[in-house]
Each structure stands twice: as C-alpha cells, then as structure tokens.
MILO-550151 format. One record per residue: residue in three letters; x, y, z of N, C-alpha, C in turn. Coordinates in pm, whole numbers, plus 50000, padded with zeros to 5 digits. Example, Ala and Ser with C-alpha at 12.3 -4.5 7.8 and 13.67 -1.06 7.14 Angstrom:
2
   residuo   n_east   n_north    n_up   ca_east   ca_north   ca_up   c_east   c_north    c_up
       ALA    51319     49431   50780     51230      49550   50780    51320     49670   50780
       SER    51285     49775   50708     51367      49894   50714    51290     50003   50787
***
This chain:
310
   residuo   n_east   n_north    n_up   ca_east   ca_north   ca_up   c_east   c_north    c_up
       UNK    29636     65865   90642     29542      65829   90537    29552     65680   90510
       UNK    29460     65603   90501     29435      65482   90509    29493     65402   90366
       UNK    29422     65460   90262     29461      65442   90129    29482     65541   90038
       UNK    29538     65526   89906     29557      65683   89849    29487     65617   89752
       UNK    29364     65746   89709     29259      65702   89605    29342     65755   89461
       UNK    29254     65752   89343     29287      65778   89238    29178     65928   89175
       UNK    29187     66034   89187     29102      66085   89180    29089     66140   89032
       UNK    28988     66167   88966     29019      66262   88827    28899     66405   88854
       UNK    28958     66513   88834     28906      66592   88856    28872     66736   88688
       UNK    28779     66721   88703     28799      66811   88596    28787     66990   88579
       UNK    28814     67039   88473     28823      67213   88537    28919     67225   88635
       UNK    29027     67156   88639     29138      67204   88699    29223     67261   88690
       UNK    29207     67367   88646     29356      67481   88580    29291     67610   88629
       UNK    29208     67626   88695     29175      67722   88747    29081     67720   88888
       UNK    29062     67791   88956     28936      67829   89077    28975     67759   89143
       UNK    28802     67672   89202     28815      67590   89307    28874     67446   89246
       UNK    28884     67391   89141     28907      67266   89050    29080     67322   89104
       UNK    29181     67390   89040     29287      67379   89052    29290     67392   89201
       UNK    29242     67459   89314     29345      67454   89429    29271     67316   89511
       UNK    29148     67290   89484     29116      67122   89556    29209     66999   89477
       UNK    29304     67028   89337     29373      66955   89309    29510     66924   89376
       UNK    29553     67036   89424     29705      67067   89460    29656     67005   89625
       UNK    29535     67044   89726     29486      67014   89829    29506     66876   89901
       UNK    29454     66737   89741     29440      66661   89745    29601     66585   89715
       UNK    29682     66657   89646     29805      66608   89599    29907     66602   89738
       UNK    29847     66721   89883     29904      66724   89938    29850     66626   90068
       UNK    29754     66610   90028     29670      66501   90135    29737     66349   90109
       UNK    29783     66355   89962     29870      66206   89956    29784     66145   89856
       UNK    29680     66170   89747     29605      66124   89624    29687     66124   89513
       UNK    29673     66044   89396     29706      66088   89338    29608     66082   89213
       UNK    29601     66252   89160     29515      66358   89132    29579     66296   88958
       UNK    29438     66345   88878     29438      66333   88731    29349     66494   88687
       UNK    29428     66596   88703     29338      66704   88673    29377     66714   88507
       UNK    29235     66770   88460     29236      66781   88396    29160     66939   88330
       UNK    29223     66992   88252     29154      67089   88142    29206     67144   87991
       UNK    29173     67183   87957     29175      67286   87805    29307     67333   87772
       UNK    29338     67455   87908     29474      67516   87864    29604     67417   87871
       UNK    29656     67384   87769     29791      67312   87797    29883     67423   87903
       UNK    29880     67542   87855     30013      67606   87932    29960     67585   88075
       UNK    29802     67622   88128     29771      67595   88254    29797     67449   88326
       UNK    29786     67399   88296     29806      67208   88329    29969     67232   88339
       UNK    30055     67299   88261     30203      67262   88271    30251     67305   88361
       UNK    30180     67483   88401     30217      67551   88559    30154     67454   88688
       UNK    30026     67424   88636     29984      67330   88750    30096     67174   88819
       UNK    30090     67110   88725     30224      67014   88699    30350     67030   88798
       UNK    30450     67194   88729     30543      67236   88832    30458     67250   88937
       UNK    30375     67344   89035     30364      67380   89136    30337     67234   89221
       UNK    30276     67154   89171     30239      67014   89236    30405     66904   89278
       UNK    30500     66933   89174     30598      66872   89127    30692     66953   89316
       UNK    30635     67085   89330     30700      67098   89415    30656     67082   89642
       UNK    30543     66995   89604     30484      66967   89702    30545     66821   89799
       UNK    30632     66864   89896     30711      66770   90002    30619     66642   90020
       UNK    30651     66546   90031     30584      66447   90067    30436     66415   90090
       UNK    30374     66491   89942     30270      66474   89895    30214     66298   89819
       UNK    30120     66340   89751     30074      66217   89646    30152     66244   89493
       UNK    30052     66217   89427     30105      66249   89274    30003     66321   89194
       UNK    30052     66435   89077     29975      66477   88989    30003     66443   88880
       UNK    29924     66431   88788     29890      66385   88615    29818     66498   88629
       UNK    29838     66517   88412     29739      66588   88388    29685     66545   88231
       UNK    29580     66555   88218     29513      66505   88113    29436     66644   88035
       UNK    29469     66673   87930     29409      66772   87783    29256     66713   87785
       UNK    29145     66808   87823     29010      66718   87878    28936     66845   87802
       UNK    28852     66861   87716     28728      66951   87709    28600     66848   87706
       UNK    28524     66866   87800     28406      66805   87833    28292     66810   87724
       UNK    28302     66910   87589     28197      66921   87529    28215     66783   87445
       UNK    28332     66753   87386     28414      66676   87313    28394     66522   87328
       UNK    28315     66482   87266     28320      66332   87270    28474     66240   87254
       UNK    28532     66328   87199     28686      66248   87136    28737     66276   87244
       UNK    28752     66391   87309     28855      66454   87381    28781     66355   87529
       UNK    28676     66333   87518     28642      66236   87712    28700     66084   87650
       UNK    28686     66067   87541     28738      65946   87507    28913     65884   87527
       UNK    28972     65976   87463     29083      65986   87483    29151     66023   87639
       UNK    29070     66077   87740     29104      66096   87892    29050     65948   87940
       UNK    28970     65885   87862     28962      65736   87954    29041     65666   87882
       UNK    29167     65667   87804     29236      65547   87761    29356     65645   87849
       UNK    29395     65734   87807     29498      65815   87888    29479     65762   88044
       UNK    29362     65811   88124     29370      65733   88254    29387     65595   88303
       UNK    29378     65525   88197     29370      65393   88163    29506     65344   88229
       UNK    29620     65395   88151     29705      65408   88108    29828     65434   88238
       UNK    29735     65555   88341     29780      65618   88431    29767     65513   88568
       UNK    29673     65469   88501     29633      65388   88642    29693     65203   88624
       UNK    29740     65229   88528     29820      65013   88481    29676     64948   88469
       UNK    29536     65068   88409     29423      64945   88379    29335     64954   88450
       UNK    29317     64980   88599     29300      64948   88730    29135     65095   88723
       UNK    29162     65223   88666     29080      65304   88667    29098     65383   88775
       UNK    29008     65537   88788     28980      65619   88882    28891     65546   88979
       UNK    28932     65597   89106     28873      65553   89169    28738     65719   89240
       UNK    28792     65807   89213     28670      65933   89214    28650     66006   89074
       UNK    28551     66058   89039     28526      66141   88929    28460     66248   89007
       UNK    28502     66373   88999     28518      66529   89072    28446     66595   88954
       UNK    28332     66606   88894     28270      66678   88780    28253     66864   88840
       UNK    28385     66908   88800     28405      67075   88847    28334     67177   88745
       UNK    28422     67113   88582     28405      67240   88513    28246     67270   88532
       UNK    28271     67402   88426     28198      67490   88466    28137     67669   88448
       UNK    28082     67677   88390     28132      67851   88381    28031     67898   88357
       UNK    27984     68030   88418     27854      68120   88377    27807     68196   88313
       UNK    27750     68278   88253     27763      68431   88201    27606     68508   88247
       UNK    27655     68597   88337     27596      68735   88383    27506     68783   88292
       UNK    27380     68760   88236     27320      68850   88150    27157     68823   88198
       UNK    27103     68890   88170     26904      68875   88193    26866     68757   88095
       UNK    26757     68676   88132     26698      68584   88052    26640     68648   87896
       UNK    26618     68716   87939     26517      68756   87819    26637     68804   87684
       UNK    26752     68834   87720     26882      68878   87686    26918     68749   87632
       UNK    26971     68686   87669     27102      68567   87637    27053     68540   87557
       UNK    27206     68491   87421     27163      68408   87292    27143     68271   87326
       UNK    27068     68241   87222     27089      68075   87221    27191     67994   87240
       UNK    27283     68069   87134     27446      67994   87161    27455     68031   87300
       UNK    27477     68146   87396     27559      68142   87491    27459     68058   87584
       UNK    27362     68012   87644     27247      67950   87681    27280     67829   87679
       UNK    27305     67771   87554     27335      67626   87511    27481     67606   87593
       UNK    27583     67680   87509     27707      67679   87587    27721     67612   87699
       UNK    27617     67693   87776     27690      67701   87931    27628     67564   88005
       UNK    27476     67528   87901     27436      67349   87906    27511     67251   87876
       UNK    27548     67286   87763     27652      67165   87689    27787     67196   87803
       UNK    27852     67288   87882     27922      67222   87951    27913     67173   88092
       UNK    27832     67243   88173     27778      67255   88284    27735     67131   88298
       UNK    27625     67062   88180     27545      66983   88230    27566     66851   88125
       UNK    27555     66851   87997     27579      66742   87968    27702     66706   87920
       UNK    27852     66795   87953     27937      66750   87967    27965     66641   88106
       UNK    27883     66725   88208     27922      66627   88337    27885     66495   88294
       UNK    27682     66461   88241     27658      66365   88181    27747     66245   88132
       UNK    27854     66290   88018     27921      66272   87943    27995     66193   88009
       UNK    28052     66246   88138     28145      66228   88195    28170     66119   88241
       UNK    28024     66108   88315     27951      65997   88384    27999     65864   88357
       UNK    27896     65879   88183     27888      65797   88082    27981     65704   88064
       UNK    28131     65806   88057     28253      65709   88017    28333     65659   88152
       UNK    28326     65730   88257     28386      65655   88366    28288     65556   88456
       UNK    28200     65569   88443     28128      65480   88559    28128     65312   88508
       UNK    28128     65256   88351     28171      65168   88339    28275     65044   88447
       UNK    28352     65107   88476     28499      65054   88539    28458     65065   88714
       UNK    28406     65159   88734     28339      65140   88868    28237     65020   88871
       UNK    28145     65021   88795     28088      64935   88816    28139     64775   88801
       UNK    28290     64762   88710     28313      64658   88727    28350     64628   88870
       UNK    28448     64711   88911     28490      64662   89023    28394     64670   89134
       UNK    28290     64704   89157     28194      64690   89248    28217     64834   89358
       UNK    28271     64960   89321     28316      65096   89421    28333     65184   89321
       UNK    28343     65307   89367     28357      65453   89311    28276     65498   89373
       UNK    28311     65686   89337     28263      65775   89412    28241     65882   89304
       UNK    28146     65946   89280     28125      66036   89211    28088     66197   89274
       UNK    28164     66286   89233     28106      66410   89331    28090     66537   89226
       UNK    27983     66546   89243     27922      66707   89100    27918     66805   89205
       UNK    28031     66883   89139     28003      67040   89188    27922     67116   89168
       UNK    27811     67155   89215     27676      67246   89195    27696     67373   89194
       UNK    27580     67426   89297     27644      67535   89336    27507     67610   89425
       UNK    27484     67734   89521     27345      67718   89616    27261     67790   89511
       UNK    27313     67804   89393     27259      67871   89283    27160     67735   89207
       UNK    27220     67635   89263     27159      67476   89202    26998     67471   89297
       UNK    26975     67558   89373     26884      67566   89474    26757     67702   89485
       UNK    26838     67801   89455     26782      67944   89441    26824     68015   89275
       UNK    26722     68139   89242     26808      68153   89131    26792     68315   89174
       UNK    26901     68342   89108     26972      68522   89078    26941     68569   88970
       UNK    26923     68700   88964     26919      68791   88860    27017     68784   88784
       UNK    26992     68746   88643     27138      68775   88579    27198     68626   88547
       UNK    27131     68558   88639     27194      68416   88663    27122     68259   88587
       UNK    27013     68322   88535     26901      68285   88514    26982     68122   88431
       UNK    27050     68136   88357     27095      68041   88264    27182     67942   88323
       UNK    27273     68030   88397     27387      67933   88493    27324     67839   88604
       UNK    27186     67910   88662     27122      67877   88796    27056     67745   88699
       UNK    27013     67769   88573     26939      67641   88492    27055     67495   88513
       UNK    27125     67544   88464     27211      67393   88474    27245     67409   88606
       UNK    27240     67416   88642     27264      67368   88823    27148     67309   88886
       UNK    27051     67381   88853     26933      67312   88924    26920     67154   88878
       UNK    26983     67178   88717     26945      67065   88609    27093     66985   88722
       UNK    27184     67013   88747     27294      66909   88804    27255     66852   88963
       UNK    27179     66901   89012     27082      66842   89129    27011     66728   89088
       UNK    26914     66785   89013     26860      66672   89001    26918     66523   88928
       UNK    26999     66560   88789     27078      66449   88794    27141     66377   88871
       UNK    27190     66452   88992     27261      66389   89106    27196     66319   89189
       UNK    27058     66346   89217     26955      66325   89313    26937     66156   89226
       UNK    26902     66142   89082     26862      66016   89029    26979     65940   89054
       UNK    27124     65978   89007     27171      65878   88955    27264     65844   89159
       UNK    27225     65923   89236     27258      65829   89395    27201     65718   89414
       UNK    27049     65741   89324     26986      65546   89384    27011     65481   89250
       UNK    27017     65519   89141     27063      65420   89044    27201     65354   88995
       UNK    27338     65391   89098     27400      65353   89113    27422     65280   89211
       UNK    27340     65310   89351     27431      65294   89425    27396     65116   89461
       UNK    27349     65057   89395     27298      64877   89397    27478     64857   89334
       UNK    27541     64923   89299     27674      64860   89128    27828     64958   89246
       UNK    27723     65004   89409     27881      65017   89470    27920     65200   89480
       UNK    27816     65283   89373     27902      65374   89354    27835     65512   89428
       UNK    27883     65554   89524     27823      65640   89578    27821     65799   89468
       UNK    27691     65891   89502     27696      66016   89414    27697     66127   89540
       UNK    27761     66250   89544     27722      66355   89661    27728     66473   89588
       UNK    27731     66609   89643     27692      66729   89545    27731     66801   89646
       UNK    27840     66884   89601     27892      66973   89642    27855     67130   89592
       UNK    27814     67228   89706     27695      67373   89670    27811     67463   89739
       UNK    27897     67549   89646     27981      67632   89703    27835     67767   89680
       UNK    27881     67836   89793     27850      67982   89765    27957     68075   89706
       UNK    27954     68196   89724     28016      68314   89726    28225     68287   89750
       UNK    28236     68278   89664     28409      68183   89672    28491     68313   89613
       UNK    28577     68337   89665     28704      68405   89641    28788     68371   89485
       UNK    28731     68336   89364     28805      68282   89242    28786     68380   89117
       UNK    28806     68312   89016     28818      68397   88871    28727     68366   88827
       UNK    28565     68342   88924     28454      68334   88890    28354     68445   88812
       UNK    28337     68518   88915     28282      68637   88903    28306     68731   88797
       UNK    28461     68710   88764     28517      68840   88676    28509     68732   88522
       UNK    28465     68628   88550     28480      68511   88385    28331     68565   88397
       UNK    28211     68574   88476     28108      68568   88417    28089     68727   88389
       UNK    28170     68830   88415     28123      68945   88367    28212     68946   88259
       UNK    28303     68906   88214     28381      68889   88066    28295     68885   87995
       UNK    28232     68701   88047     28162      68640   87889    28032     68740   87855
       UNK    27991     68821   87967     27847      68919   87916    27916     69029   87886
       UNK    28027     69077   87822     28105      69237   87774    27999     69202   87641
       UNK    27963     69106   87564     27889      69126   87449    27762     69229   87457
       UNK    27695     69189   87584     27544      69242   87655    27556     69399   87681
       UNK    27709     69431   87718     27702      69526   87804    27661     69667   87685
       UNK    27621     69707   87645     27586      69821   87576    27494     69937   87603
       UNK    27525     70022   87567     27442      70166   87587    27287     70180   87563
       UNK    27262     70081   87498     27106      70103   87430    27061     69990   87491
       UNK    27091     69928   87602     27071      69809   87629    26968     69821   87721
       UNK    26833     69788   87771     26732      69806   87894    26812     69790   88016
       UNK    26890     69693   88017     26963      69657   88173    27088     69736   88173
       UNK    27132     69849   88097     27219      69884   88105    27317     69928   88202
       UNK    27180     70007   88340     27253      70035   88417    27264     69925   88564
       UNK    27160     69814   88495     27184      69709   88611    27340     69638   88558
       UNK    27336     69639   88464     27507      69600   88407    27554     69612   88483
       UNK    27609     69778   88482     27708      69830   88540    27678     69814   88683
       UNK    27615     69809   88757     27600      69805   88896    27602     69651   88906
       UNK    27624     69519   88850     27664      69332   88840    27832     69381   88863
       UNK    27863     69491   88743     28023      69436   88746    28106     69527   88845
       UNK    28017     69610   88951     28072      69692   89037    28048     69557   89220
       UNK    27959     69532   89173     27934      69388   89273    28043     69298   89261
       UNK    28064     69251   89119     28162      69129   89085    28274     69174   89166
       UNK    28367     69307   89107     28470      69338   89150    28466     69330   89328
       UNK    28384     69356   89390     28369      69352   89566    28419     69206   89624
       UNK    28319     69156   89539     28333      68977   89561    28386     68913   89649
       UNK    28558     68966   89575     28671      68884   89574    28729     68957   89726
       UNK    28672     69084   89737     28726      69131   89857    28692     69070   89997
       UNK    28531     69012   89974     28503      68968   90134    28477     68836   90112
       UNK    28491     68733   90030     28442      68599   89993    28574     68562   90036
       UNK    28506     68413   90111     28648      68310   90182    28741     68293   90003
       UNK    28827     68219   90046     28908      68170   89941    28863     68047   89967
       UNK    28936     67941   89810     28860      67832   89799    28889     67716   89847
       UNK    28961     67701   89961     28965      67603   90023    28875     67565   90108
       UNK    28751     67620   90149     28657      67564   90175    28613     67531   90153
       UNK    28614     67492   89957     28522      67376   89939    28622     67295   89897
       UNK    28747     67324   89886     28834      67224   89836    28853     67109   89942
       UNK    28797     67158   90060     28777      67027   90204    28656     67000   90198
       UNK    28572     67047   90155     28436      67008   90077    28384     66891   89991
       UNK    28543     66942   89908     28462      66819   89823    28594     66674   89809
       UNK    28693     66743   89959     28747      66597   89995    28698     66535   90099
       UNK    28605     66629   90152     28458      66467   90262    28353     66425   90167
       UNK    28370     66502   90045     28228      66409   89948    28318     66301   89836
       UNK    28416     66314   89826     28492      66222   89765    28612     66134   89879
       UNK    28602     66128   89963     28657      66019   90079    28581     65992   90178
       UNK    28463     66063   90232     28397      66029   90348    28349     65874   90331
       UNK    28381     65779   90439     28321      65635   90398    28150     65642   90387
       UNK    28102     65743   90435     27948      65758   90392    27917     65894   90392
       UNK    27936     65960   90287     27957      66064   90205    27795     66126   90290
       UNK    27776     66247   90293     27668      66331   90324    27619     66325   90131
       UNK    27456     66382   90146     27398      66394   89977    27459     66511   89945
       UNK    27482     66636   90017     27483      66740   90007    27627     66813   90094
       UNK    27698     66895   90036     27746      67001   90126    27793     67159   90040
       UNK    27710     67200   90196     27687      67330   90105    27815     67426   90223
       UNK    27905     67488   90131     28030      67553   90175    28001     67741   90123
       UNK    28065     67818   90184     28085      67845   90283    27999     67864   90415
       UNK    27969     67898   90531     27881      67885   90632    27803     68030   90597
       UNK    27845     68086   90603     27741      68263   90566    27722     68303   90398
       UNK    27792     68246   90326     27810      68292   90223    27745     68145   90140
       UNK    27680     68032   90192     27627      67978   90125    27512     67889   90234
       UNK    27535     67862   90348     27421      67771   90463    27347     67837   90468
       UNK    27372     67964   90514     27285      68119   90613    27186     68163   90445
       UNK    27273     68217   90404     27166      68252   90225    27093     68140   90215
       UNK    27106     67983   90203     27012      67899   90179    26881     67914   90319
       UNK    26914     67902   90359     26828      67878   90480    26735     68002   90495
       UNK    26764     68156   90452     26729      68290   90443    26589     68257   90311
       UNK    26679     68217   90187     26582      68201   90087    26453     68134   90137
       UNK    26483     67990   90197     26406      67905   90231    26278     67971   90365
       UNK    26305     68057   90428     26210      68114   90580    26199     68225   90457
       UNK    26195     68310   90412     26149      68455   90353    26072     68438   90290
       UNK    25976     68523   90301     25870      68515   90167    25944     68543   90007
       UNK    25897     68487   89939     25961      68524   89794    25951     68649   89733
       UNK    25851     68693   89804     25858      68843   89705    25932     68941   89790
       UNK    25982     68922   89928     26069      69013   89981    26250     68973   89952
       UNK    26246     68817   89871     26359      68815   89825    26378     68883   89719
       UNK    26263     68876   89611     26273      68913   89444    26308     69093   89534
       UNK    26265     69155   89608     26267      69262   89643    26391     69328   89669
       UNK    26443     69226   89699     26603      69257   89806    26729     69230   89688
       UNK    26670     69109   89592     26743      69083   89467    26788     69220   89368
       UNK    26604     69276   89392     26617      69418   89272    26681     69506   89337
       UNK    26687     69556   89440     26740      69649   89532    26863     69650   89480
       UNK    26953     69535   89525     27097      69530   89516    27204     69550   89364
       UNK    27115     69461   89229     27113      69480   89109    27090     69627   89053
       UNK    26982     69670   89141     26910      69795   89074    26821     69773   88958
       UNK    26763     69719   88981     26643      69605   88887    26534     69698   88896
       UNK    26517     69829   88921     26366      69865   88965    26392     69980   88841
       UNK    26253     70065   88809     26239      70141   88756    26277     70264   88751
       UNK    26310     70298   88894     26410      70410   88915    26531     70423   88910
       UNK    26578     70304   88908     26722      70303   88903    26773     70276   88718
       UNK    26708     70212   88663     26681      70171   88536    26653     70291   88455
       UNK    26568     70364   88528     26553      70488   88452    26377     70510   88394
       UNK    26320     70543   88404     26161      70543   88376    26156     70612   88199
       UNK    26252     70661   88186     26257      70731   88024    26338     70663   87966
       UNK    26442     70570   88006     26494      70488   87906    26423     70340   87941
       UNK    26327     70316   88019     26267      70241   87971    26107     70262   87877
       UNK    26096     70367   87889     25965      70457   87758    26054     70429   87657
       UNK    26144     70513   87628     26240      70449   87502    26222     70327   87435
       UNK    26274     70221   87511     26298      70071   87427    26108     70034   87454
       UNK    26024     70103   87551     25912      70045   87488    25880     70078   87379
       UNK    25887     70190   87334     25853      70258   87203    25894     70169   87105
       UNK    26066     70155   87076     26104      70068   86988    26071     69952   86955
       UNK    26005     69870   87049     25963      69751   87034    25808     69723   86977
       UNK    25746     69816   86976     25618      69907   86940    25642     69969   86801
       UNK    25736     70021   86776     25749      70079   86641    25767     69935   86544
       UNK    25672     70043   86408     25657      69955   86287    25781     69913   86290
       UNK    25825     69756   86211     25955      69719   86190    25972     69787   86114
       UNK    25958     69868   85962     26039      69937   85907    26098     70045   85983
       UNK    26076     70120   86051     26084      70222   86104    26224     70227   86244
       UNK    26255     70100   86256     26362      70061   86351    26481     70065   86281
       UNK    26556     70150   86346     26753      70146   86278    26823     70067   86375
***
C-alpha cells in the first residue's frame, strides 16, 4: 500500500459499516468508525486492537441526526488526525423498515430520511470543508440497488436511496473542480442484521386486523431465508475499498454479482408489469393470498359511517 489514508466511516458497529472497518484496519488505514452504541464501538476497538500488523482504529460517539453530535466528531477527528483531517468520508449508516406505503407513519417515514439522507447531507456539510482546503478527498455514499428499483414494503427505504443517488450524482461535478472525488456504492442482498432490523422496526405494523397481514408474515418468513443464501459482507467491504482508494474511483459499484448486477440488469430488460407481477407473487401481494373476505372486511370499514367504527 502506497500510503495509509485516514478514513471515517460511519454506522460502524454493525453490518457492512463494522466489518469494511476492521477490513480496512487490516489493509493498513487508519479507520475513525463511528456510531451510537458506546458498548458496540468498545467491542469493535478490542477486536481491531487485536489485528497483527494492521493500521489503526479510533472510534468516535457519532449519531448523524444530531447537529452537536457531527459537530463534536469533527473537532474529535480533528484531534485524531494533529489537524491534518480525514482523508475519506464512508457515509454507511442507515436503516429501513419493512411496511406498505400507504401504512408507514410519518414519524417512521421521516426517521428513516432524517438518517438515510440528510444525515449523510449533514455529513457532507461538516467534512468537506478541510478537503477542500487541501485540494483532495474522497467521498463514498453507500446506496443500495434499492437506490435504483423499488420493493414492496420498501417503498420508504427505496425513497432515500433513490434520494442518495441523486445527491451523489450532483455533488461528483460540484466538487470535483475543489479535488474531491464522490462514488456510490449499491450492495444487494448481503448476509447482515439487515433484514431482521427492518422486520423489528415494522413489529408495530404487524397486526391481525391489518390488510397486509398475511403479506407480513410471508416479508418475515423471506427475511429469516436471507441470511441463509446471501454472500456475507465482505463483498462490499472490497467495494467500497476501490470506491474509497481507487486513484479513479468507478461512479458506481454495484456488489454482489447475482444478488445485486444480474437483479439490476433483470429489472432494467423486463417489462414492468411482469416485475410488479413476480414482486406480488413472492410477497403474496395478490388477492388470493391476502384473502378476498378480509379484504371485503377493511373495505367495509373504511366505508362505514365514522361513528360506527370501534
């Protein structure tokens, strides 16, 4: 390795954010992960602490919604670095929740904006300063092929992603005159504590009287599979160390090869209504599977006088 960069990565105490941290610690970087859980950052810490003739790990107390808390990670890195700054910003966090559009609250909707998307913003905001003094940096937003296509269920998570494309797409030519390259990293189908966080955060949704009730249950019988045939996450954790070291970074890389190239490229040749087709199939999105009398039911209710609703 030629030089050892300075990387800060955020959402690192878990998924693909924690093992592209430890990846990079062993490539010889030295890594500034950062997240939420103190106890997670302290296990992260030891396991790094025990990596042979690696780089170095820091860890920085980071919630992205938090104006104080990004503030305080740029004097802390400050600090880490004798002044000098990151030389990559890795925008990971991240998190989804499993529910139908027509479903999700506002709060959980907003949520998953305010971190997804204008935390990365945020992020931007306070580190790109220092890049631009020095005339270099590298910026790399984790997307996802969901930033490209959208899923049932996904409707909200697939929003800020699409929304983190295109931010990424502007700010490659409006940086890159000040030195600082932008790339976008599109994991598919990943082996992590993805799947089972976004059927957590929808246990609110999941209910008996619910229209999607039994597409529910057939999301969190999928989720659980997941983890059985999805690579683990070091394929994008080499992912997103050619979009944060490549000397001319690709715009795009989309990881794994079947589980995220082959699906893009599928969406893109298929007609759309034999995807929406293949989408309902698998969910159980159709009327038969849903049930044709419990959906007479909630039409009724929605039809009945409001007094008349318990």
């Amino acid at each position: 390795m030629a030089t050892r960069e300075t990387i800060l990565i955020t959402g690192a105490t878990a998924g693909i954010g924690r093992y592209t941290a430890l990846h990079l610690v062993r490539a010889g970087h030295h890594v500034l992960a950062s997240g939420r859980s103190v106890d997670a950052l302290s296990a992260l810490r030891t396991e790094a602490a025990g990596i042979a003739n690696g780089g170095k790990l820091d860890t920085l107390r980071l919630d992205v919604t938090s104006a104080a808390s990004i503030a305080a990670a740029v004097t802390e890195s400050d600090r880490l670095t004798a002044g000098r700054g990151i030389d990559v910003l890795v925008n990971n966090a991240g998190f989804g929740i499993a529910v139908p559009v027509a479903e999700i609250s506002d709060a959980d909707l907003r949520s998953q904006f305010d971190t997804n998307v204008f935390g990365l913003v945020a992020m931007v905001r306070a580190f790109v300063p220092q890049m631009r003094a020095r005339g270099r940096g590298r910026i790399v937003n984790v997307s996802s092929i969901g930033g490209k296509i959208a899923l049932p269920f996904f409707g909200g998570y697939n929003a800020t992603k699409h929304a983190v494309e295109a931010l990424s797409d502007a700010m490659r030519v409006e940086l890159k005159p000040f030195g600082i390259q932008v790339a976008v990293v599109e994991p598919g189908a990943i082996r992590t504590n993805f799947a089972t966080r976004t059927v957590d955060e929808a246990k609110s949704y999941r209910t008996s009287d619910s229209p999607y009730a039994a597409a529910h249950a057939t999301y969190v019988k999928l989720a659980k599979r997941a983890d059985d045939f999805a690579p683990g996450p070091k394929v994008i954790a080499r992912a997103i160390e050619k979009a944060a070291l490549s000397r001319r970074p690709r715009v795009r890389y989309v990881a794994p090869f079947f589980g995220g190239r082959v699906l893009l490229r599928l969406v893109q040749l298929l007609p759309a209504r034999l995807i929406d087709f293949a989408f309902a199939q698998a969910l159980g999105l159709t009327r038969k599977k849903l049930g044709a009398s419990s959906l007479e039911v909630h039409a009724q209710k929605a039809l009945a006088p409001a007094g008349s609703r318990s």
